[in-house]
N, C-alpha and C positions, 0 to 999 in steps of 0.2 A: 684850539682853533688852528694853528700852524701846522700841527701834526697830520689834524682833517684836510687840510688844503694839501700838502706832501705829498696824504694818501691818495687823491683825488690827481692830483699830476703825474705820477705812478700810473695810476690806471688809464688817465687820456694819451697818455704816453704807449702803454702796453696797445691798449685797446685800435690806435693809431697802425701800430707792426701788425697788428691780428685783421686787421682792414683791406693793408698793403697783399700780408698772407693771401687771405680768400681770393681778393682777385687774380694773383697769381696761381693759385692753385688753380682756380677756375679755367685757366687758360696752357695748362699744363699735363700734357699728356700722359695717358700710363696702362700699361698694359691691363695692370688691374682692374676688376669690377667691383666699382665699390659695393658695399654692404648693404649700405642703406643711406639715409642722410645724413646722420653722424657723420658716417666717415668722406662722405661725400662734399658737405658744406659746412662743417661744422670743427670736424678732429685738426686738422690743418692751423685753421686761425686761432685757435684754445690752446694751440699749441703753441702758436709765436704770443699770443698774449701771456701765459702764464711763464713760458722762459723769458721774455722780457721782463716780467713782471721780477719774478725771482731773481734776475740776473742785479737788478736795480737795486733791493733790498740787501743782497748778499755781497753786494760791492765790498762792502769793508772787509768781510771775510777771504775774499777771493783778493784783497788785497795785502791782509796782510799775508797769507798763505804766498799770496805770488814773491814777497820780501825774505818768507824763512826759505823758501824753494831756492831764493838767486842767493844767499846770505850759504846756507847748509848744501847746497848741491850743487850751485854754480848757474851758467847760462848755458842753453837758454833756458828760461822760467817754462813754456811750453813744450811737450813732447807732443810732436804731429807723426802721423801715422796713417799711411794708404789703410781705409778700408773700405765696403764692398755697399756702397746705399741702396736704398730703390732703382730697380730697374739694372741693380748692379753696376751702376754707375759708382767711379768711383770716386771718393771724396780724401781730406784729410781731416781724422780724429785728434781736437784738440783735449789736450791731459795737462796736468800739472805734473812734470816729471818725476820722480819717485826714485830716479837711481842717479849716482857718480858718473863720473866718464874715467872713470880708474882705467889705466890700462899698465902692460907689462912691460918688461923690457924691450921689447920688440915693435912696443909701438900699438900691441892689438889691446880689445876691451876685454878687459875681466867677466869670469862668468857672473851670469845676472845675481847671481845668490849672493856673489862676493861687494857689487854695486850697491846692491838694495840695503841701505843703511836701516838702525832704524827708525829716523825719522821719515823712510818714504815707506816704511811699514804701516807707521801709524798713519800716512796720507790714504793707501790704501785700505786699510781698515775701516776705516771713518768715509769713504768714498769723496774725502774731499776733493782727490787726485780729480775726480771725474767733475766736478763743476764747469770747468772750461766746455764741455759739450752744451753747455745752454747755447752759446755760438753754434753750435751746429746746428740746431732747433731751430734759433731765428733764424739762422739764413736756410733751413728748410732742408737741409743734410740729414737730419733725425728729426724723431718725435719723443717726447715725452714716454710714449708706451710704445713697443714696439719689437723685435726680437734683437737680441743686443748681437752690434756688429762684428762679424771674425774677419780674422787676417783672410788677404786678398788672395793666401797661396792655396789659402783651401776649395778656392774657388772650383778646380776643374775636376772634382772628388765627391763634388754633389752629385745626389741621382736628379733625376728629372724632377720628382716628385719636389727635393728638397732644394732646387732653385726656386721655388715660391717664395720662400721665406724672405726674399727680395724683392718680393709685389708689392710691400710695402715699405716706409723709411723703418728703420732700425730705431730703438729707442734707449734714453738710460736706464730703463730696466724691460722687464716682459713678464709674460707668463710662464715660461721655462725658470727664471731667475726667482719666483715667490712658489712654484712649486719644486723647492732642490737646489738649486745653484748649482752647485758645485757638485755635490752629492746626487747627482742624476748618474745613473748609471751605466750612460751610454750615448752620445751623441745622437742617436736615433732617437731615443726616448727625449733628448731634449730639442731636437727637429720637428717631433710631433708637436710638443707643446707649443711651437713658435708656428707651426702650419694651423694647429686651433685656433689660435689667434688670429692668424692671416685671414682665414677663410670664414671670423665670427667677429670683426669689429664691429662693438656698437657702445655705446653712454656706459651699459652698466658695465662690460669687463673691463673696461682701464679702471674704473673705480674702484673694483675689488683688485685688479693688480697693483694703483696706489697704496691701498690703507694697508694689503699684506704688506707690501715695501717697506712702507712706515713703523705698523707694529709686527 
């Protein structure tokens, strides 16, 4: 009974930010045309409900992870980071830091290979590093799906074509990211796959970009 009442304020609680969401979205300009009503009245609010929701659940984990982070790498527990949102706006990406602030004699930072212990190997591996992005979910920075955000220097190297990829929020994963990751062979090829998505959001592709995620 306790457990059912928890679950239940969990979700009046999620459901409450996913409320707040819609109306804001509703009142929120963007260059884009949405797709259809998914994405129109729907992708938004699902999205601050279910990162609130997760964000709730996964407390303890992101808690004790934010203890070994300030315990094994020091402060700050968060690494922020300009990058490039919807509309190219830009935001800051919060992360669970992953590297030392080792530096040399002179005062500068060690190459990142030398930084990256390996306990922020294993944070990266496990993507736990990226939890702190439900923050950027709820407050409307990212989405759950969406094409995942690069550094802001890459910004003025787009073609035309591929400033779309900014029409809509960036997400912790995409369709570029379940088909290759890493193993794309070309920035282009992984541009197209985030412009597919740009220009076909609806119900069923975030569902199959979740479950590839997952399995």
């Amino acid at each position: 009974m306790i457990i059912l009442k928890i679950i239940l304020v969990i979700i009046a609680i999620a459901a409450c930010v996913g409320v707040i969401a819609l109306v804001m979205e509703l009142f929120n300009k963007s260059k884009h045309k949405a797709y259809g009503p998914y994405e129109r009245f729907i992708k938004r609010p699902l999205d601050a409900f279910l990162s609130t929701g997760a964000l709730i659940v996964l407390s303890p984990i992101l808690l004790v992870t934010a203890i070994l982070v300030r315990v094994k790498l020091g402060s700050p527990v968060l690494f922020k980071q300009d990058r490039p949102g919807r509309n190219e706006k830009i935001f800051k990406l919060n992360k669970f830091r992953s590297m030392t602030n080792a530096r040399d004699e002179n005062g500068k930072l060690l190459p990142d290979d030398v930084r990256l212990t390996k306990f922020g190997r294993a944070l990266r591996s496990t993507s736990l590093d990226e939890l702190p992005e439900l923050l950027n979910i709820i407050k409307g920075d990212m989405a759950v799906i969406g094409p995942r955000p690069l550094l802001t220097e890459y910004l003025p190297y787009y073609t035309d074509k591929e400033h779309h990829r900014h029409d809509v929020r960036p997400g912790l994963t995409g369709w570029a990211q379940v088909n290759g990751r890493n193993a794309i062979n070309s920035w282009e090829e992984r541009f197209d796959y985030d412009l597919e998505y740009v220009n076909h959001v609806s119900f069923a592709m975030p569902l199959e970009i979740l479950f590839l995620t997952i399995y």
